[in-house]
N, C-alpha and C positions, 0 to 999 in steps of 0.2 A: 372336466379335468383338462387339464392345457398339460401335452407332451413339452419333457422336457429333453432338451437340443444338445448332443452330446458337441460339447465344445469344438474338440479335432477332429470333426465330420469330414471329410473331404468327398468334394463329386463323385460321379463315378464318371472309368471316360467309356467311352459310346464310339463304338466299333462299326466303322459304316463298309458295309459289303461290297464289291465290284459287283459285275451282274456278272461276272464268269463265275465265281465263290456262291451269287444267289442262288444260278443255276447247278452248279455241282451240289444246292443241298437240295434243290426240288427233283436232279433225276437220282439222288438218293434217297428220298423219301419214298420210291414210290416201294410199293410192295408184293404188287403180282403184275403179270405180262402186261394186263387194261393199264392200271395204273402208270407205268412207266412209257406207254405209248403217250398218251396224253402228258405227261412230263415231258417228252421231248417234243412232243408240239407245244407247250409252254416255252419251252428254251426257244425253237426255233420262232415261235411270237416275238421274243426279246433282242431278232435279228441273231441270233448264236448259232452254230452247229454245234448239237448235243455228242456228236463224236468227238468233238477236237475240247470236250469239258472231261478232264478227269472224274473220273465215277468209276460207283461199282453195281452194274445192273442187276436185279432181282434174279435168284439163281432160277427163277422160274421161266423167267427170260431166255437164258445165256441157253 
């Protein structure tokens, strides 16, 4: 069966991240103490200082 193509499709638009924004979701993501240490060696792999990226550390961290 051949999909039928809704007329007034339009694109979608495609949101391209800074590496500061990629970095503030990867030291968000992380979830316990291990996990956020290795997030901020990811950040600092990306040439960033993980302090000067808005975030909010795992309360298991802080």
């Amino acid at each position: 069966m051949a999909e039928k193509q809704c007329e007034n499709a339009q694109p979608a638009e495609v949101e391209v991240y800074t590496d500061e924004r990629l970095a503030e979701f990867i030291l968000n993501g992380a979830v316990d103490s291990e996990d956020y240490v290795e997030a901020r060696r990811e950040v600092e792999g990306m040439g960033l200082n993980p302090d000067d990226i808005l975030h909010e550390p795992p309360a298991v961290y802080a």
